[in-house]
C-alpha positions in Angstrom: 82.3 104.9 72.9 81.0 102.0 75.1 82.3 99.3 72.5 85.7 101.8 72.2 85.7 101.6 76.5 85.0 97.4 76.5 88.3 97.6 74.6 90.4 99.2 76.7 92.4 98.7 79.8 92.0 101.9 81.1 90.4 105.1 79.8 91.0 108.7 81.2 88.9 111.4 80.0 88.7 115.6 81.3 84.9 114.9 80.6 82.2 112.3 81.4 81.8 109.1 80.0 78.6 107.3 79.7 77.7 104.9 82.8 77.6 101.8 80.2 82.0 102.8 79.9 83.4 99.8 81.2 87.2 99.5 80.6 88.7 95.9 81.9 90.6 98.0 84.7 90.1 101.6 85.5 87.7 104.3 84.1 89.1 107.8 84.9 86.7 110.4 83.9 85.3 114.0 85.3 83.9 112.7 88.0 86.1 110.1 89.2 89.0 112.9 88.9 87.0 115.5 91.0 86.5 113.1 93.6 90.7 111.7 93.5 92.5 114.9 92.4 95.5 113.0 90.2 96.5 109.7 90.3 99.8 108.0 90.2 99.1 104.4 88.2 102.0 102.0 88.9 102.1 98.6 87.4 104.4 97.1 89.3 104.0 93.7 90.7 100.8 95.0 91.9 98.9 97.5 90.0 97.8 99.8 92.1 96.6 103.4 91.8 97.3 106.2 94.3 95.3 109.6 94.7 96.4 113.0 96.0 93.5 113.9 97.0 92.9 113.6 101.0 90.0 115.3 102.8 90.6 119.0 103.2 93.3 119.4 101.4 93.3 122.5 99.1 94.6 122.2 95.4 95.3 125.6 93.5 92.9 124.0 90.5 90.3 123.2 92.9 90.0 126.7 94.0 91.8 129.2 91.8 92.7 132.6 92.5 91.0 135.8 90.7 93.8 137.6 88.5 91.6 139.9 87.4 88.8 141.1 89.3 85.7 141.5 86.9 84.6 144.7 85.6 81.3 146.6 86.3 
């Protein structure tokens, strides 16, 4: 995986990737996601990557609601 990351650009994972991950430009993994919420990537004239995430906000995945309430 670290060899794999060293190749990449960028790397986005829903789990978390070993410290020695390295891509050339951005490593999105678990717990760079729970700390941004998603990301919009642009690579315009200058790349640049924009979170949702802003202190307090509330997100529906963050905290989801109980369908079902659990049984005795």
């Amino acid at each position: 995986m670290v060899a794999f990351c060293a190749s990449v650009d960028i790397i986005v994972a829903d789990r978390w990737l070993p410290r020695g991950c390295v891509p050339k430009w951005l490593k999105l993994d678990r717990a760079k996601l729970s700390e941004t919420g998603g990301v919009a990537i642009t690579f315009d004239r200058t790349p640049q990557v924009v979170t949702v995430r802003r202190a307090g906000a509330r997100h529906p995945w963050l905290e989801a609601e109980t369908v079902m309430p659990p049984k005795d």
